[in-house]
N, C-alpha and C positions, 0 to 999 in steps of 0.2 A: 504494500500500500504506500501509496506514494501523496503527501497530503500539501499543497502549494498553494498557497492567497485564498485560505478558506474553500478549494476543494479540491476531492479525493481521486486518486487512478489508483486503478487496481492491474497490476504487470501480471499476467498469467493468472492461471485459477484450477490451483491442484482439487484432485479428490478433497472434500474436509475443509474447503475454504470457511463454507458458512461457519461454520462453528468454530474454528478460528477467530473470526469476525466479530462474532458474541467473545471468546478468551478476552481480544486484546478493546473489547468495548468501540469500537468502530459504528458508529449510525448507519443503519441501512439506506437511509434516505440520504445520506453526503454522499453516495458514492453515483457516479455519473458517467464514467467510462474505465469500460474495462479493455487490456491489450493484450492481444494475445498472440503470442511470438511465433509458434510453431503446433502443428497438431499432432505433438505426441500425449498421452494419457495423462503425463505426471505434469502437463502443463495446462489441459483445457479439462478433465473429466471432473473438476466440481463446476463446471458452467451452467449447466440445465437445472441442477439442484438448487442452485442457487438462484435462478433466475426463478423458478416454479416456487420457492419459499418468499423470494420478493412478492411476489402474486397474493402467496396465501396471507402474508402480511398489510396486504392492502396497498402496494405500491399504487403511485398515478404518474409517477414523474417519469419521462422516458430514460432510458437504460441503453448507452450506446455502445455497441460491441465492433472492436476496429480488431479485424483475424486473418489468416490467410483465405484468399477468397472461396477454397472450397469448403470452408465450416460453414460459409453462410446455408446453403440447401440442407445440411444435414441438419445445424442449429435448428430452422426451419421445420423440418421435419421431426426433430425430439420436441418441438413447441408443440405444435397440433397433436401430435403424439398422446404427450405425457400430459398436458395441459388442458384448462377450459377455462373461457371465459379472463384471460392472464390479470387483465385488470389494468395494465401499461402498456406503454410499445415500446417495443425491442429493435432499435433501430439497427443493421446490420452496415460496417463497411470493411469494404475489403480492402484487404494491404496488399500492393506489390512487394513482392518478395525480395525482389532483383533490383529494385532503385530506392535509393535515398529521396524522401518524398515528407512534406508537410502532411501527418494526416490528422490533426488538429490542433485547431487556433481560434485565441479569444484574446481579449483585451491584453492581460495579461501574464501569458504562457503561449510555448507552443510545443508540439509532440512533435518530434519528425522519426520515421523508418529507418533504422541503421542494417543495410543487406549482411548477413553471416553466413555462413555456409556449413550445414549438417546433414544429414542422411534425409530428412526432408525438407523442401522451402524452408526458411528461419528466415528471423530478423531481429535486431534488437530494436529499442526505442532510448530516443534523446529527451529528454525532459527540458524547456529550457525558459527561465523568467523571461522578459523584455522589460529593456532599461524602463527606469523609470525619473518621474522629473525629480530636482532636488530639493532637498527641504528648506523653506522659511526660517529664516533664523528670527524667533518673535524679538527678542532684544532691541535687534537694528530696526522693527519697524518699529518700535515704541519710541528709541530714543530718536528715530527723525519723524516720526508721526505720519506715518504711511499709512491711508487709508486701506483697510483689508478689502475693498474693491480692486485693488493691482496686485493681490496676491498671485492669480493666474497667471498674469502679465509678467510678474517677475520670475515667473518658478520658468516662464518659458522662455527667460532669456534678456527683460526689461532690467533696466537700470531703474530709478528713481533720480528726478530733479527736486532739489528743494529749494522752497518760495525765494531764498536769495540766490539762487542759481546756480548751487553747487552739485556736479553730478556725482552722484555715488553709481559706482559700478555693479553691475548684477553678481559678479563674486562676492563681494562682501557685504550681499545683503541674503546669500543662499550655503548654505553645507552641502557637501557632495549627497548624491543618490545615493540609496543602498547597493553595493555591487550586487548585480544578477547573478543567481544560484542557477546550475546543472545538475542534473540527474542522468547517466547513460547507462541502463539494462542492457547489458549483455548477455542474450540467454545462451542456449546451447552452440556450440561452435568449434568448430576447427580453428588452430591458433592463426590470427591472420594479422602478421607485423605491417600490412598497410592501413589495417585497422586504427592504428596511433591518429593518423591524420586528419582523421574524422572527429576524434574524441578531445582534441587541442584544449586545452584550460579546462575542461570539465570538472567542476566542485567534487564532485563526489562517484567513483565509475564502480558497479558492480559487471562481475566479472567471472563467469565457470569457472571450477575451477574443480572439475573430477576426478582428475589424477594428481599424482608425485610422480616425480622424475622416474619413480624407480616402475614407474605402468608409465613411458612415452609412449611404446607401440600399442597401446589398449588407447589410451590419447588417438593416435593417428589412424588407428581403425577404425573407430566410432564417431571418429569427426567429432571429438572433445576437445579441450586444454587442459593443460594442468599450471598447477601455482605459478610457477616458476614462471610460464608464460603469457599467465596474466597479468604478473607485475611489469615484464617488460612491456605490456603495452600500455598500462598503467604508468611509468616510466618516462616510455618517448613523449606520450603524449601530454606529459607536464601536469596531471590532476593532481586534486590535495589531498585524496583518500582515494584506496583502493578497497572493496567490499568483496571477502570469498564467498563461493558457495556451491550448491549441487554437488556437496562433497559423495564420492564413489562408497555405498557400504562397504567396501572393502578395508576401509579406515576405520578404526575403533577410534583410534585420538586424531581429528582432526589440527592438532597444532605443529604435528608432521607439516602439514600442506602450508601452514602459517609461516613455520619458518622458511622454509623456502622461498616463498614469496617474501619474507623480510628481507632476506641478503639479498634482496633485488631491488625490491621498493618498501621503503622503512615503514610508510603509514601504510600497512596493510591492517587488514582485521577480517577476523571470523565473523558469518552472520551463521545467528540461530535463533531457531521460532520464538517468536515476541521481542524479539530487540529492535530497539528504536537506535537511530544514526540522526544527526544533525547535520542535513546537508550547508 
């Protein structure tokens, strides 16, 4: 769950989402688009449970589901299926798989498609703020008595004259904007070092991370990554944190994969169910 200027995306949606949802106290009614990367099990099969429990909840708000284009027919068909009467719409869009693409935008955010490459279509998603204007510093208008009618005007770039004609400059009557946060989902993927170029500044980049060095070839068969290769791209690409995860059962202690990924890039860190990160 991914939660930005009061509202929520939900990145995939395993078996057991819902009840998840309820653990970590999440409102059913914040939530507004769901993204879903790939259609393998362990990332779309709580989708229908969850939408068919929005229903019995009484949802009205529509529900938009941005998937590889062939979930929309089947989605489609587990609706009518399993359901009656839903109560919402389920608005369906389909991702290209293969291009880097805007698939949603508002005022203030926007999602774009990151293409990856695994045993079927994938993609990740960009999460990304849009600047915003800079703050008012209330002081400087008090002490030159700036009518809050030119607030707008200054935040967009106006100066202020005052009555004996001195000009104050729009710097020192504003504080810079809040820097724009990132968010980059990197779901299932083969390790792909041009992937860096895409990810450049990114605040905060999760990132597969199924194998250790010591399973490359289990990596290279399944078109996964392991640690090691998620920090380098983690790395080039200059972010401030790296996020692991989809660790392989085959790890009992994932701090195996951790280190690895440390002697590569320092801010890495484990994610595990219910942990909250500050992008």
């Amino acid at each position: 769950m991914v939660e930005v200027r009061e509202k929520v995306f939900m990145l995939d949606c395993a078996e057991g989402t819902q009840m998840q949802l309820r653990r970590c106290r999440v409102r059913f009614t914040k939530l507004s688009h769901v993204f879903i990367t790939h259609l393998h099990g362990d990332h779309c099969f709580g989708l229908i449970g969850m939408i068919s429990t929005f229903g019995l909840l009484g949802r009205t708000a529509t529900l938009h589901v941005h998937a590889p284009e062939a979930l929309g027919p089947e989605l489609d068909h587990q609706i009518k299926f399993y359901t009656h009467d839903l109560g919402f719409k389920m608005e369906f869009h389909p991702v290209d798989t293969k291009v880097r693409q805007v698939v949603y935008e508002d005022k203030g955010t926007k999602v774009e498609s990151i293409p990856l490459e695994h045993r079927v279509p994938c993609c990740g998603y960009l999460i990304s703020e849009k600047s915003t204007l800079p703050h008012i510093r209330p002081d400087m208008l008090d002490f030159y008595q700036i009518p809050k009618s030119q607030v707008n005007n200054i935040k967009n770039g106006a100066g202020w004259t005052t009555p004996d004609g001195e000009v104050i400059p729009h710097e020192r009557l504003v504080r810079p904007a809040d820097p724009v946060r990132s968010y980059a989902y990197i779901s299932d993927t083969r390790y792909l070092p041009q992937l860096a170029e895409q990810l450049k500044g990114v605040s905060t980049l999760y990132h597969e991370s199924t194998y250790g060095e010591d399973r490359l070839s289990s990596a290279e068969k399944y078109c996964h990554s392991t640690a090691r290769q998620a920090a380098l791209v983690a790395s080039t690409a200059g972010v401030e944190k790296l996020l692991l995860g989809h660790y392989s059962s085959r790890y009992d202690d994932e701090n195996v994969l951790l280190a690895e990924a440390k002697k590569v890039f320092e801010k890495s860190f484990l994610t595990n169910e219910m942990d909250v990160f500050d992008v």
